[in-house]
C-alpha positions as CSV (number, residue, x, y, z in Angstrom):
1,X,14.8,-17.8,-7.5
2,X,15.4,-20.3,-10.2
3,X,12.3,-19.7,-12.3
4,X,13.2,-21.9,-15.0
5,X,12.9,-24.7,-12.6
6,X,9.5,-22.9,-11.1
7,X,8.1,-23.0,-14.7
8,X,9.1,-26.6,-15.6
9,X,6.6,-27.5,-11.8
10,X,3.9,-25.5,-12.9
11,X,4.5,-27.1,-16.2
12,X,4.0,-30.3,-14.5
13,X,1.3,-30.0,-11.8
14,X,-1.2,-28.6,-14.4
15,X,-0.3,-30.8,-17.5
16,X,0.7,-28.7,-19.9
17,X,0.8,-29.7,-23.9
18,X,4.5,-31.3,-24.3
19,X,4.6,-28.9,-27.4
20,X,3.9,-25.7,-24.9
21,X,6.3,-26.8,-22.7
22,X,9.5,-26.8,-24.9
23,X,8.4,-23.9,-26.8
24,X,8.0,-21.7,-24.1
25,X,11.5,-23.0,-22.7
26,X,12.7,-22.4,-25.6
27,X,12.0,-18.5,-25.5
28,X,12.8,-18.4,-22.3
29,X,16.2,-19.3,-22.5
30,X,16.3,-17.5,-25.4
31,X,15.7,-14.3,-22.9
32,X,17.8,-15.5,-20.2
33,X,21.1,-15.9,-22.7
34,X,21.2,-12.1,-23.4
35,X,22.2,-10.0,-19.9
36,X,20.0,-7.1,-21.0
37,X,17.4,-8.8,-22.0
38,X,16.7,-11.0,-19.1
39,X,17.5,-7.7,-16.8
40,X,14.1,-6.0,-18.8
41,X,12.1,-9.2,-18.7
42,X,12.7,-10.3,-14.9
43,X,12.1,-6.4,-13.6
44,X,8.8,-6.4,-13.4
45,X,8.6,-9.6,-12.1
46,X,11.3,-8.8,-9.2
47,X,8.6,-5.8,-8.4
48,X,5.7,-8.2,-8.5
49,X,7.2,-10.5,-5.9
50,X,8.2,-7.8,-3.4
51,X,4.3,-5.8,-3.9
52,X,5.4,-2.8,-6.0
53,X,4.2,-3.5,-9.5
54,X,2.1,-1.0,-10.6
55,X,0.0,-1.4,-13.5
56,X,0.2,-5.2,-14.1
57,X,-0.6,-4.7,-18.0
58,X,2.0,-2.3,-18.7
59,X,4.7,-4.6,-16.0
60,X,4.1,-7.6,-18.5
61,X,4.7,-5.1,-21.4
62,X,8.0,-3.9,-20.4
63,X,8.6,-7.5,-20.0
64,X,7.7,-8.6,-23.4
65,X,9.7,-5.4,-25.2
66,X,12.8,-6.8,-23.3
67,X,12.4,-10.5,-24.6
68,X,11.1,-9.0,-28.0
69,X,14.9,-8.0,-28.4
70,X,16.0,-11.9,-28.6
71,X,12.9,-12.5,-30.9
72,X,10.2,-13.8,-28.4
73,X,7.1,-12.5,-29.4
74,X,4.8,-10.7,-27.6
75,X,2.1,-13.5,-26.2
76,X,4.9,-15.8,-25.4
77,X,6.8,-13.3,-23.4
78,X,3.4,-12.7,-21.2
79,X,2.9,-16.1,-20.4
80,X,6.2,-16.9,-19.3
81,X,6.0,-13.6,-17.1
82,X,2.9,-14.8,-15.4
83,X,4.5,-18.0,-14.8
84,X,7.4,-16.8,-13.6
85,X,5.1,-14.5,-10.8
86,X,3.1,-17.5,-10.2
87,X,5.3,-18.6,-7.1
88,X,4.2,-14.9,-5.1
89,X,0.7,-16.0,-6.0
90,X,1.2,-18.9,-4.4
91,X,2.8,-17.2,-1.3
92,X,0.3,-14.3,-1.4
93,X,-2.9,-17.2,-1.2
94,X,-0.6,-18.6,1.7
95,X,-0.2,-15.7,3.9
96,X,-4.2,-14.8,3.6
97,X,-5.2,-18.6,4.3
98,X,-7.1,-18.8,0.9
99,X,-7.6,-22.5,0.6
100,X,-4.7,-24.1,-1.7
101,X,-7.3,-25.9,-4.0
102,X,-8.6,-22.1,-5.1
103,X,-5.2,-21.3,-5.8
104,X,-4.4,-24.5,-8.3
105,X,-8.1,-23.3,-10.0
106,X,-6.6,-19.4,-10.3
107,X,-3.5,-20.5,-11.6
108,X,-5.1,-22.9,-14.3
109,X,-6.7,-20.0,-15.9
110,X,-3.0,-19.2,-17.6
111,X,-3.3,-22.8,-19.0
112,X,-6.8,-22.5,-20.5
113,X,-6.1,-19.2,-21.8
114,X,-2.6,-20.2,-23.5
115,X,-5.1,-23.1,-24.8
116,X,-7.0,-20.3,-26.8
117,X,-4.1,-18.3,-27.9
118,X,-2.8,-21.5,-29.6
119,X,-6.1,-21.9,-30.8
120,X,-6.5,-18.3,-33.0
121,X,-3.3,-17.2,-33.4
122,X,-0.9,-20.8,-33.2
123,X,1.6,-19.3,-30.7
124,X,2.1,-20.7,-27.0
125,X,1.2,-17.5,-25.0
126,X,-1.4,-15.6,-23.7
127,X,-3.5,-12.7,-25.8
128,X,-5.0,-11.5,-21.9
129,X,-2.1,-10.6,-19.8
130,X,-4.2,-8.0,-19.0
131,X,-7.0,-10.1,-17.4
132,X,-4.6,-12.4,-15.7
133,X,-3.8,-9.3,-13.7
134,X,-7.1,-9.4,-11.8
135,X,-5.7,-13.0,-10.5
136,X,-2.5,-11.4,-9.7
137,X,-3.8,-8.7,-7.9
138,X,-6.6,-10.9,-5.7
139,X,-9.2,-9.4,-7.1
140,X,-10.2,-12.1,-9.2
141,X,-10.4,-15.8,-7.8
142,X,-10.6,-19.5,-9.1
143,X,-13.2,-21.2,-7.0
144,X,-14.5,-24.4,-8.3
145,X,-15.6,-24.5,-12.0
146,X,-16.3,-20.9,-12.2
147,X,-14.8,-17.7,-11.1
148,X,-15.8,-14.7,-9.4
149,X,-14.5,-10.7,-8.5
150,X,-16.1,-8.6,-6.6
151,X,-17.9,-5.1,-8.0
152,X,-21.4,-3.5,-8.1
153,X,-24.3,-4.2,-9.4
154,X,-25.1,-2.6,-12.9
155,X,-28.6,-2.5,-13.0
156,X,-31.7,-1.6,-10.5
157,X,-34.2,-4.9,-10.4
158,X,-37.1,-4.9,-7.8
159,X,-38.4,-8.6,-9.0
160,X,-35.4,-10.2,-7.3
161,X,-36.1,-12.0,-3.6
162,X,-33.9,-8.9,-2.7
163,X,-34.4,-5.9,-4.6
164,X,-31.2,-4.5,-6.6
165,X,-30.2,-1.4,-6.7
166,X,-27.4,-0.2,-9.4
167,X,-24.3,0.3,-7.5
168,X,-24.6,-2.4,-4.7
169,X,-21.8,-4.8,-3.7
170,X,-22.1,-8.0,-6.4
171,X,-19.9,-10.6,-7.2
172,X,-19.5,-10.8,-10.9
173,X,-19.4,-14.8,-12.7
174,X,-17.0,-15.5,-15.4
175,X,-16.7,-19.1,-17.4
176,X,-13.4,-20.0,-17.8
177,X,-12.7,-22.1,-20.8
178,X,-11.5,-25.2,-19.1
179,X,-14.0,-28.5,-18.4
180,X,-17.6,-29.2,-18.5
181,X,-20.2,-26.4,-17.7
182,X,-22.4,-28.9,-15.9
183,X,-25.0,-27.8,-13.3
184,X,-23.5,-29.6,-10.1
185,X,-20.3,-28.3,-10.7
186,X,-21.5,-25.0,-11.4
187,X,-23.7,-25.7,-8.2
188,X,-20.9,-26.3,-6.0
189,X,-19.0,-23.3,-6.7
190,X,-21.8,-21.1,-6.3
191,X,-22.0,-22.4,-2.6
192,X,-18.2,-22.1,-2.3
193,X,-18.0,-18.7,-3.2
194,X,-20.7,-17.3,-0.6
195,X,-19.3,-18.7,1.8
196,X,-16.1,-17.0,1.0
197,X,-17.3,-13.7,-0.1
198,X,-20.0,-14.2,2.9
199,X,-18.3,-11.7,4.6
200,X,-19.1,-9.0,2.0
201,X,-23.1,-9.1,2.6
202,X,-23.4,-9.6,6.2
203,X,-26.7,-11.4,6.5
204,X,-28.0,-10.2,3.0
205,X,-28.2,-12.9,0.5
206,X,-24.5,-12.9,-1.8
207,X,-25.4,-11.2,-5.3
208,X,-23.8,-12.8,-8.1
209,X,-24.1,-11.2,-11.6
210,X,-23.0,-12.2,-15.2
211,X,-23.0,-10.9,-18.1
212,X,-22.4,-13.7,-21.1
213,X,-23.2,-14.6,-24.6
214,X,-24.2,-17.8,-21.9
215,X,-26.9,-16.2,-20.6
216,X,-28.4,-15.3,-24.6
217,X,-32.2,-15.9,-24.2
218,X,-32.4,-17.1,-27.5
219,X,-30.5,-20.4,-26.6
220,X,-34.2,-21.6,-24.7
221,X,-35.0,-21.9,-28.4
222,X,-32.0,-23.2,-30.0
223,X,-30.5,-25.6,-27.9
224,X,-31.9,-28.7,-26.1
225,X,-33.2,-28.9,-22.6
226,X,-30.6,-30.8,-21.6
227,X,-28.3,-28.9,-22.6
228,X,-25.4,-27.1,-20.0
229,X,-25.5,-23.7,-21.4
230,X,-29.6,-23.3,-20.7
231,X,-29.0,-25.4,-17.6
232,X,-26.1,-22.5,-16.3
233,X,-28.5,-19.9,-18.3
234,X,-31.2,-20.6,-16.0
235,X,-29.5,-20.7,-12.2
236,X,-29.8,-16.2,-13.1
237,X,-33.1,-13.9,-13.3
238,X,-32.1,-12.7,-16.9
239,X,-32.6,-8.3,-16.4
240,X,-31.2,-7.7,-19.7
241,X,-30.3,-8.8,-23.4
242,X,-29.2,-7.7,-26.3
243,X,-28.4,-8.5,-29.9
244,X,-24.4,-8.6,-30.6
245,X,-21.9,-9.0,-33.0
246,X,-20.6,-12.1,-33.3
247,X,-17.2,-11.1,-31.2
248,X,-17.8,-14.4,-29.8
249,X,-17.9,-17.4,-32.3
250,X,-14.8,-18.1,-32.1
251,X,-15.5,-20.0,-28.2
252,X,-17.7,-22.0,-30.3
253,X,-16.4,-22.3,-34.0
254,X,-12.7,-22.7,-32.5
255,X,-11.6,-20.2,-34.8
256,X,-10.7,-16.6,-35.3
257,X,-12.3,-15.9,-38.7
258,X,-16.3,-16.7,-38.1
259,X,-17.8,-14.7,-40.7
260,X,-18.8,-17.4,-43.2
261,X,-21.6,-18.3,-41.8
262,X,-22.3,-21.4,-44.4
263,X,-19.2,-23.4,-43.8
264,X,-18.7,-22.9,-40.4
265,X,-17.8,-26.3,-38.7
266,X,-21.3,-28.0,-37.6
267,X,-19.0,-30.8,-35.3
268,X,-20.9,-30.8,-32.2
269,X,-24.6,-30.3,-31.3
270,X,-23.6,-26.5,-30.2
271,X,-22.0,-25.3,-33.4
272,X,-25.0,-26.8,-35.0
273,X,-27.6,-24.8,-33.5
274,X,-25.6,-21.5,-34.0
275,X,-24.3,-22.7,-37.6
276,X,-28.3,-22.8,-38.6
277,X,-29.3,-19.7,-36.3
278,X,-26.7,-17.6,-38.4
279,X,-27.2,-18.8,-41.9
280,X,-31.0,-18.8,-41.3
281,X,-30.7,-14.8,-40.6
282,X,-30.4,-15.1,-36.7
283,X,-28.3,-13.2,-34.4
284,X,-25.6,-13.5,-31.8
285,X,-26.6,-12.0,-28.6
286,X,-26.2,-12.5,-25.1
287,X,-27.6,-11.3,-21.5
288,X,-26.9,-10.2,-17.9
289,X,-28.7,-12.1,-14.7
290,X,-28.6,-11.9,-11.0
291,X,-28.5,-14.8,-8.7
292,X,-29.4,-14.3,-4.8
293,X,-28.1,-17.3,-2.8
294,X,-28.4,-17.3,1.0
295,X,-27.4,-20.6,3.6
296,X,-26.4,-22.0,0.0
297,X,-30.0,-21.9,-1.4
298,X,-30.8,-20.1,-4.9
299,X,-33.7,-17.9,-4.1
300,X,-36.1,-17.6,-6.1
């Protein structure tokens, strides 16, 4: 396979940054100059593609220590690894029928998380090759704005339409960082992913749990009405919430170093709110919700 030309079309399709993309060449023809090097780096990937990788984190690391012999540091080397195995996650949602729309979604999570690692650390990579390996493995999937994995439940909850019980089949919610939190979108992929984890539940309503500095019950006091977060906040039955250290200002502050509190950015209407809930003694927090959705209703 000629993944240089493989990279330079995901490159494309997903509109990466023009700085990205000749940085990342850069290392990787950097990597594929030196014989041993490139033999290290592409190994894991050749396993990948022909379903024997085991351990996906520790596969991208034995790919990075090989390109961290030509210089190519660490983050860089897992991104161009993941793109490089992006092809057999192409051909892997191919052979099970997966729509191909949830596969361009699963595959934009390496752009949105190279986004971030920019972001904190100024290097084109990613800092979560290890959670990209859930995509890699289809056990984690794209669909729509959000995306979802299958697991269990964590807590018991009577009060829900269906009663929870800790350990029952739920599909767990993540936010990736990409586009606009808004309520139809969120909506739609709710209703997308019963129907494709429908065959999980039988006729039981699809559980979908989360647990997110989103679902913070403090933000009903901080932030608008309007707002997306409260709006997402509120499609769950909150069942619990805690205080928290701030592990996750930087999603909001856009940098790594959040602990003065008094001149953090106050840019847009969220930083605001959690620039004044800090300074003013507040705390960070967060929360975990159900959802029950049946025939693409919420039930309530």
């Amino acid at each position: 396979m000629n993944y240089e030309k493989e990279i330079e079309a995901i490159f494309e399709r997903d509109d990466y940054p023009a700085e990205a993309r000749a940085s990342l060449l850069r290392d990787y023809r950097a990597i594929c100059a030196d014989e041993a090097a490139s033999a290290g780096f592409h190994a894991p990937i050749r396993l990948y593609e022909a379903d024997q990788l085991s351990g996906f984190e520790s596969g991208l690391n034995r790919a990075s220590d090989a390109a961290a012999t030509v210089g190519v540091e660490k983050y860089a080397a897992h991104l161009l690894a993941l793109l490089c195995m992006t092809p057999h996650l192409k051909a892997l949602y191919k052979a099970r029928n997966f729509p191909d729309e949830m596969f361009r979604v699963t595959a934009l999570d390496a752009k949105w998380k190279m986004a971030e690692c920019q972001e904190l650390t100024g290097i084109w990579g990613t800092k979560d090759g290890g959670w990209e390996g859930r995509f890699f493995e289809l056990t984690r999937f794209g669909i729509g704005r959000l995306q979802f994995e299958p697991g269990f439940a964590p807590l018991d909850v009577e009060t829900m339409p269906a009663p929870v019980r800790s350990g029952d089949v739920a599909i767990w919610v993540h936010i990736p960082s990409g586009g606009k939190l808004d309520e139809a979108s969120c909506l739609a992929s709710f209703r997308q992913a019963e129907t494709f984890f429908r065959p999980l539940f039988g006729d039981a309503p699809v559980l979908f749990v989360c647990g997110s500095w989103l679902l913070y019950p403090e933000h009903d006091k901080i932030l608008p009405a309007h707002s997306n977060i409260r709006r997402f906040m509120h499609f769950f039955k909150i069942v619990k919430s805690e205080t928290t250290s701030d592990y996750y200002l930087w999603r909001i502050f856009h940098r790594a170093d959040c602990s003065d509190y008094a001149n953090l950015p106050r840019e847009t209407g969220l930083q605001r709110a959690y620039a004044d809930l800090l300074t003013n003694g507040g705390s960070c927090g967060g929360g975990t919700g159900y959802l029950e959705m049946k025939n693409g209703v919420i039930l309530r």
